[in-house]
NUSE-49264 format. One record per residue (C-alpha): residue number from 1; x, y, z. Coordinates in steps of 0.25 Angstrom, whole numbers, plus 5000, padded with zeros to 4 digits. Example, Ala and Ser with C-alpha at 12.3 -4.5 7.8 and 13.67 -1.06 7.14 Angstrom:
<rs>
1 5049 4982 5031
2 5055 4996 5029
</rs>
This chain:
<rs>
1 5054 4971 4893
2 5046 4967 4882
3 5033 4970 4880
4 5026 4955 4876
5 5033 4951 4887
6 5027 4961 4896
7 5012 4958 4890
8 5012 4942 4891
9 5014 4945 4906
10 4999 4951 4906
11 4995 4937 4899
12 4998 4927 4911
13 4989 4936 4919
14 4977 4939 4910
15 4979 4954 4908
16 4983 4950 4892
17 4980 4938 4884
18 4990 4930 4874
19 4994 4943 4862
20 4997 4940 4850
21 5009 4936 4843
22 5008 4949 4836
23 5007 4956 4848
24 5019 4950 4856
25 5028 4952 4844
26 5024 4966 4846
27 5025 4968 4860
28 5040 4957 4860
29 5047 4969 4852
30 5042 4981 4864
31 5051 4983 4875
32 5045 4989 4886
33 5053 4998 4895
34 5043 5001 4906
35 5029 5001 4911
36 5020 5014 4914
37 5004 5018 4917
38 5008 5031 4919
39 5010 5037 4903
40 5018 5047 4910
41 5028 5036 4913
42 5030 5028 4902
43 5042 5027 4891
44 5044 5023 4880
45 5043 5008 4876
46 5033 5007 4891
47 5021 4999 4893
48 5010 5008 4897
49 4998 5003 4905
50 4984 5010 4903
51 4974 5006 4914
52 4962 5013 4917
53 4960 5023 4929
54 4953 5019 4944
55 4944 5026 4952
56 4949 5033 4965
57 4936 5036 4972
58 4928 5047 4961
59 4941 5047 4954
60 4947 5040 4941
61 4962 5039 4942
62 4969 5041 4927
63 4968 5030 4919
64 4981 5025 4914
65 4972 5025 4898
66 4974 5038 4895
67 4988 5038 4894
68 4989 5028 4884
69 4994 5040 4873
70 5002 5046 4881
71 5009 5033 4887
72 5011 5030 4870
73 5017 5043 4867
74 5027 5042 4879
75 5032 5027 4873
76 5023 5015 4879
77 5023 5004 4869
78 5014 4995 4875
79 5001 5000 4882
80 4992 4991 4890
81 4978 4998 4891
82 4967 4992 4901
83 4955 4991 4893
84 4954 4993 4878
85 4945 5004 4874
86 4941 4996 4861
87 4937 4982 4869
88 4931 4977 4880
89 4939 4967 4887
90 4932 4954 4894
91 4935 4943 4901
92 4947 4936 4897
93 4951 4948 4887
94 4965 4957 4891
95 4971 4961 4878
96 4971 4967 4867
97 4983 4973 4856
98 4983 4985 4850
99 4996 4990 4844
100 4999 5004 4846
101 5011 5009 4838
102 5021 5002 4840
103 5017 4998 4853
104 5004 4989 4858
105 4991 4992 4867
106 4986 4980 4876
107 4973 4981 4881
108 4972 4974 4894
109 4960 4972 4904
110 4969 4976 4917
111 4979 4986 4915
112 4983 4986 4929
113 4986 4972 4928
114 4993 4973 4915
115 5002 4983 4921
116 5005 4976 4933
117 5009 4963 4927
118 5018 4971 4916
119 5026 4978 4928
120 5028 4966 4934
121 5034 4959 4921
122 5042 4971 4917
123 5047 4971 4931
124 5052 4956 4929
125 5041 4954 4942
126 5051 4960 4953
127 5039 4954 4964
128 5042 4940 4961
129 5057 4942 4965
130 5051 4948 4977
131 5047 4945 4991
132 5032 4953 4990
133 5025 4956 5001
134 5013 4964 5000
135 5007 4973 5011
136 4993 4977 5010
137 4980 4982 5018
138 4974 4997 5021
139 4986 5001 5031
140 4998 4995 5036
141 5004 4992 5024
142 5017 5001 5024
143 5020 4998 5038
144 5020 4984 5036
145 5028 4984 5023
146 5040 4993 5030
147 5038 4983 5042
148 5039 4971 5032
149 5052 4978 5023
150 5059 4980 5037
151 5056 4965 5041
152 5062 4960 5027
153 5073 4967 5029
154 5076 4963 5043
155 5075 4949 5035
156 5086 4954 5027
157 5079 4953 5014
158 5079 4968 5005
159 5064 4974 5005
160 5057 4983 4995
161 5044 4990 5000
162 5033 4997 4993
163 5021 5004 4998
164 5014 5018 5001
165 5027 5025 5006
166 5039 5021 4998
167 5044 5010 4989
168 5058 5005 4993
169 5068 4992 4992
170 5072 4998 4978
171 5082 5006 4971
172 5076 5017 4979
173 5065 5020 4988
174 5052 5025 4980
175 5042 5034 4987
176 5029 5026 4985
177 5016 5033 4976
178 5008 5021 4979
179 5007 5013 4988
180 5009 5001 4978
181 5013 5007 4966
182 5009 5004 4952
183 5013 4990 4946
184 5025 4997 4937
185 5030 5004 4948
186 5029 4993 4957
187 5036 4982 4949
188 5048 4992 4947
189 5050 4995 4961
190 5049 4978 4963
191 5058 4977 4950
192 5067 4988 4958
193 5069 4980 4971
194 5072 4968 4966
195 5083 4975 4957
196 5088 4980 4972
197 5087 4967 4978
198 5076 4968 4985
199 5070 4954 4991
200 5055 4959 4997
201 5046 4968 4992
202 5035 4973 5004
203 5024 4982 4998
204 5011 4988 5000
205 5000 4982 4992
206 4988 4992 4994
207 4974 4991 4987
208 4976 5000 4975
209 4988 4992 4971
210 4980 4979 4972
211 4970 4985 4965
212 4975 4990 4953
213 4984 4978 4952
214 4999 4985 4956
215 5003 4972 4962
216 4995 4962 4952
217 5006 4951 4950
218 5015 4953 4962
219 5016 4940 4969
220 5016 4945 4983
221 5022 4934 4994
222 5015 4940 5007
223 5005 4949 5007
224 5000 4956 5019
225 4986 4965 5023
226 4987 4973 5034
227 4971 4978 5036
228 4960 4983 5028
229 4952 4997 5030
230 4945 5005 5021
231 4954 5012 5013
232 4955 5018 4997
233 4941 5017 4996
234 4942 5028 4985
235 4950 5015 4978
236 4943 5005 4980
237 4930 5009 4984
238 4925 4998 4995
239 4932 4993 5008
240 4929 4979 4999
241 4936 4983 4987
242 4948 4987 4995
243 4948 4976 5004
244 4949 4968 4988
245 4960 4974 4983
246 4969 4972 4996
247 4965 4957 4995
248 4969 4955 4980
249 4982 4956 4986
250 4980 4942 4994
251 4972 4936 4982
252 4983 4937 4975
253 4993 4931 4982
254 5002 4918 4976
255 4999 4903 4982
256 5008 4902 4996
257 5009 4917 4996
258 5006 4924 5010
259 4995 4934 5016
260 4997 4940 5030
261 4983 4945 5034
262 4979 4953 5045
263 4969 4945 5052
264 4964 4956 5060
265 4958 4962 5047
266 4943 4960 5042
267 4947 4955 5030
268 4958 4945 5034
269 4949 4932 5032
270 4946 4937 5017
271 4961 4939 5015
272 4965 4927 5021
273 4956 4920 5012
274 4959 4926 4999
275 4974 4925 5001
276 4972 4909 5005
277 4963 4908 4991
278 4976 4915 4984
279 4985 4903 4990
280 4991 4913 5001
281 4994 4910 5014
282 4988 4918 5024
283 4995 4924 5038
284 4988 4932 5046
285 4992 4941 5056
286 4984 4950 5067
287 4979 4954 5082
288 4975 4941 5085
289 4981 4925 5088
290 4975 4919 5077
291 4983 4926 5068
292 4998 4921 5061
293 5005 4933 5067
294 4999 4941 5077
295 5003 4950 5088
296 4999 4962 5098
297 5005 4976 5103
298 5015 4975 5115
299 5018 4991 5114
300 5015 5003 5107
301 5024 5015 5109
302 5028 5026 5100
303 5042 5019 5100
304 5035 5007 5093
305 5027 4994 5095
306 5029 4981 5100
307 5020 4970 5097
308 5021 4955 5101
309 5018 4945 5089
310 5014 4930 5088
311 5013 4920 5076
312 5009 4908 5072
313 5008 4901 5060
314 5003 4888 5052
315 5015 4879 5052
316 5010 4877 5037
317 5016 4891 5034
318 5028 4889 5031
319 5035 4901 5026
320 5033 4905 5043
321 5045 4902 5048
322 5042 4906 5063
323 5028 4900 5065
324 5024 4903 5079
325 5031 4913 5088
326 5029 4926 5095
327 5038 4941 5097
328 5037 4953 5097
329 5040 4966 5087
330 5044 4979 5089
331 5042 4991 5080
332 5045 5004 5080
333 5032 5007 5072
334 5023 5014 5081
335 5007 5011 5082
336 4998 4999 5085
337 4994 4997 5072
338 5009 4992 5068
339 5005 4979 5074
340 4996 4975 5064
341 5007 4979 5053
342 5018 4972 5061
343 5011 4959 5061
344 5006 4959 5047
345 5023 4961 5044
346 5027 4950 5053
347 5016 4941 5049
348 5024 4944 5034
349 5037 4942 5040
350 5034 4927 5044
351 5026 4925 5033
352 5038 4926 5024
353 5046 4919 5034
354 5052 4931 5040
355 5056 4925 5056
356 5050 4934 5066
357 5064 4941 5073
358 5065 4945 5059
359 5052 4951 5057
360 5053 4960 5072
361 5066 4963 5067
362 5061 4969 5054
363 5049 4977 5062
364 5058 4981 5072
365 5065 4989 5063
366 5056 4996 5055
367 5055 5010 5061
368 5044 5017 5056
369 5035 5018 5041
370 5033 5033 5036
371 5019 5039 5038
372 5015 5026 5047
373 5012 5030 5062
374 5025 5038 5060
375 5030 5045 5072
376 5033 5059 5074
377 5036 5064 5088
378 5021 5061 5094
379 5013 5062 5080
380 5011 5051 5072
381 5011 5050 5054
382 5003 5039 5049
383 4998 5037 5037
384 4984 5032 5042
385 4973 5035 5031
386 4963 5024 5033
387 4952 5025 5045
388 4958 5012 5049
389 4973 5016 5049
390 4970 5029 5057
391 4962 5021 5066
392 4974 5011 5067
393 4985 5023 5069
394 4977 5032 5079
395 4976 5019 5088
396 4991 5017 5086
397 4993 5031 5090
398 4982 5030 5102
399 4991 5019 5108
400 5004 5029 5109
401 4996 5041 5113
402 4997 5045 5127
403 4988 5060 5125
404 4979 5063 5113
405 4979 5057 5099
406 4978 5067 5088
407 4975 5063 5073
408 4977 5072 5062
409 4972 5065 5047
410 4964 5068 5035
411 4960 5060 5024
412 4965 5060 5008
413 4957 5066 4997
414 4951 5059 4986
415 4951 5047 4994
416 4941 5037 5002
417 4930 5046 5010
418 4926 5037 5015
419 4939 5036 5026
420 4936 5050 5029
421 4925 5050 5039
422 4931 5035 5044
423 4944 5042 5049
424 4939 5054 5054
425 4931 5044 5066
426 4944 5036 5067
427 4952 5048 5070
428 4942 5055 5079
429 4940 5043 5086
430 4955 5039 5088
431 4961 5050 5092
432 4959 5063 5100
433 4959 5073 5092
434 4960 5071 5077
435 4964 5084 5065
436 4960 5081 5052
437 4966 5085 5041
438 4973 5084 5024
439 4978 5072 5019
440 4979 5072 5004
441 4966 5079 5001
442 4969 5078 4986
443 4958 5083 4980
444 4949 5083 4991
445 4944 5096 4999
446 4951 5091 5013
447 4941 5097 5022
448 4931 5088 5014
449 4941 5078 5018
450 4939 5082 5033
451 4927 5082 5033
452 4924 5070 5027
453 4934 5064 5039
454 4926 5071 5051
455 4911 5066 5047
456 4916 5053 5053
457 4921 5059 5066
458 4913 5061 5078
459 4921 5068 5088
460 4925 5083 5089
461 4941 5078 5091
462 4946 5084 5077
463 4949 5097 5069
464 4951 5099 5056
465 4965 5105 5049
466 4967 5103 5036
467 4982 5108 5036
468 4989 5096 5039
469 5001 5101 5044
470 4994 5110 5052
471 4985 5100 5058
472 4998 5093 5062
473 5002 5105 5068
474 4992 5108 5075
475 4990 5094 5080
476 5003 5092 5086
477 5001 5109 5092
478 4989 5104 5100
479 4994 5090 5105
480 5003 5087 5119
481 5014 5079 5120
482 5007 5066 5124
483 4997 5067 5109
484 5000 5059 5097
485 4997 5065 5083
486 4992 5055 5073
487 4994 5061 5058
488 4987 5054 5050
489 4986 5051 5036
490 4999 5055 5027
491 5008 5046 5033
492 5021 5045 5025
493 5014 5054 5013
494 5022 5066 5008
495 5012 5075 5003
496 4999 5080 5003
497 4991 5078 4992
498 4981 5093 4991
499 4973 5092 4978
500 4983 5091 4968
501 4995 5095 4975
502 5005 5085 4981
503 5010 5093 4994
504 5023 5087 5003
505 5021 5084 5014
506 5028 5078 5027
507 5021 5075 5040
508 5031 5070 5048
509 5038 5082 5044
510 5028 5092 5048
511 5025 5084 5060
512 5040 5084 5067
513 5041 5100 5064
514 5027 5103 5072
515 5032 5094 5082
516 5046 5103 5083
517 5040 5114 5083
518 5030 5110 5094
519 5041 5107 5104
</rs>
């Protein structure tokens, strides 16, 4: 593609202003072959975006501007760099031409942007021949996209997925780095299911990607919010801030697009209003019969769930095709706290005029989500690393616990503190006994870790292993048969991160050997 066309694309937006004639002729006789803000991954003839770095609690991740040379010498013949060191930008200002070699520098206020609008050009924007429906909130999100891909297939319509555990609907299945990956990444794997014929895209929209403007220019059709907790506070800072980011994702929503909101969350009413003043319609879901789709658990066993499930809407909402009814849904996903993750999907089902057998249908056949309240004889792997999601997943456990609950869990390094002490009270005061232990302590000392954890708790119901193998072990060595073992933390995640070394590891794995060995 060529480069002028590439760059007017940053006009319509603000990120550039109208080049001169000069300029474009220069730019018309480029043609650019790929896009990179990694210097280690660009070619020749590649656009290369330099953006400044963000902090990450005390830490100042690499900033893209110090590669410029580098990115030069291996062949990048346009560079977009966020702020010139030669001017100060104001209001109103985005660009400025330098050439370099044979090549040009444009100087834009926001690289991220600039980078996000050229992927989605280069790409021919894949999302706009798209069905997009973005998932976001502190957890939930993989659960209800793999719900939502199994109810669009059951529609008969092809399905892409990306989020934290694997991107698939493509050429071939793609283990997931981010949760959202980068805008170049992103707009391939979209370019990649289209190519494949691919009709949906469900995806998980987390807060760093809202942030640092991954999705800026995808046209999402229905966007969901599962619940907000504290999380990534080393990001973002606040509860506030965070609790920003997620919403730019309903501010930003087209005119007759649609929010599904969870009405039982403290900050549904300032969602439910932003997305109105974006031109959005709003359907809300929840415990409670004021909502559009609400529902209540019928039975909670290890073998599943059952809940029962009403709705109403406005007859004014006409992309419902069923507008009042009630049934019921079984799962196969095992916990409580799938109720609020199944009614958030089938809230999304009729809300892009999916018929309700349909939707069961779809729910009924998904059979499990790695890492999420995953089964394994009587021990249970989720990926609970919030206070409110360990909360949410020992209640889950409680309800199909017949003797003791144990929680084993730890907390990452180089990540929010402030979580620590937090999760230390809701293990100790959710389950019986509680073993605290590594998980990614990075570049932290993990017995600092553990002790930041148990200066919130206030019980004498936990001890310390930092081996988390052998805290498994020795968990499942000192339970009974009628004990469920909650092992929290890791999830899906095949490694350990200890300093600077990336170690494998498989939980499930080591789980179902202890238990083999056990009987």
């Amino acid at each position: 593609m060529k480069a002028d066309k590439l760059i007017k694309s940053l006009i319509p937006d603000g990120i550039a202003t109208v080049l001169s004639p000069e300029v474009m002729d220069k730019l018309s006789k480029i043609d650019i072959k790929g896009i990179a803000y990694d210097s280690r991954k660009v070619n020749k003839d590649y656009i290369f975006v330099a953006y400044k770095g963000f902090k990450v609690g005390d830490v100042l991740s690499d900033s893209a501007l110090k590669y410029i040379e580098s990115a030069m010498e291996k062949g990048a013949k346009v560079l977009i760099i966020e702020e010139s060191v030669t001017k100060t930008f104001k209001p109103g200002e985005g660009v400025e031409i330098i050439t370099a070699g044979a090549g040009c520098s444009i100087y834009v206020k926001d690289g991220r942007k600039a980078m996000a609008v050229l992927s989605r050009e280069f790409y021919n924007n894949p999302a706009k021949k798209l069905k997009m429906i973005g998932i976001t909130g502190t957890y939930g999100k993989t659960t209800s996209t793999f719900l939502l891909k199994s109810i669009y297939e059951a529609a008969g319509l092809k399905t892409g997925l990306i989020g934290t555990i694997k991107y698939t609907g493509g050429k071939e299945e793609i283990e997931a780095h981010n949760t959202t990956p980068e805008a170049p990444e992103l707009q391939s794997v979209l370019a990649d299911f289209v190519e494949e014929g691919t009709k949906v895209c469900v995806m998980e929209v987390s807060s760093h990607s809202l942030e640092l403007d991954r999705v800026y220019g995808i046209d999402f059709d229905v966007a969901g919010f599962t619940t907000l907790e504290r999380d990534h506070l080393d990001f973002h800072e606040t509860v506030e801030k965070y609790a920003e980011a997620k919403l730019k994702l309903f501010k930003e929503l087209k005119k007759d697009k649609i929010a599904v909101l969870n009405k039982d969350s403290y900050v549904f009413e300032r969602y439910s209003s932003q997305s109105v003043l974006s031109g959005a319609k709003v359907v809300s879901y929840g415990t409670g019969k004021e909502c559009n789709v609400w529902g209540e658990i019928n039975n909670a066993t290890l073998s599943g769930i059952e809940i029962n499930v009403k709705w109403e809407f406005p007859k004014e909402y006409k992309f419902v095709k069923q507008h009042k009814g009630e049934g019921k849904i079984t799962s196969p996903l095992i916990g409580t706290h799938n109720l609020s993750n199944i009614l958030l999907v089938t809230a999304c089902g009729f809300a892009d005029g999916i018929e309700f057998d349909t939707i069961s249908r779809g729910i009924k056949n998904l059979q499990a989500v790695p890492g999420r309240f995953d089964v394994v004889g009587r021990v249970i792997v989720d990926y609970a690393h919030t206070p409110g999601a360990l909360e949410s997943a020992l209640r889950s456990a409680r309800a199909i616990t017949t003797g003791r609950l144990i929680c084993i869990f730890g907390c990452g390094g180089d990540r929010d503190h402030g979580k620590r002490a937090l999760m230390g009270n809701v293990a100790s005061e959710n389950a019986d006994y509680v073993i605290l232990t590594t998980d990614n302590p990075r570049s932290e000392d993990p017995k600092k870790i553990v002790e930041d954890i148990i200066s919130g708790i206030n019980k004498c119901n936990y001890e310390v292993i930092l081996d988390r193998e052998e805290a498994i072990k020795h968990a499942i060595a000192r339970s009974s048969a009628e004990d469920v073992i909650l092992v929290a933390g890791k999830g899906h995640e095949n490694y350990q991160l200890l300093g600077e070394i990336k170690m494998p590891w498989d939980e499930k794995a080591i789980i179902r050997e202890v238990l083999k060995n056990k009987k």
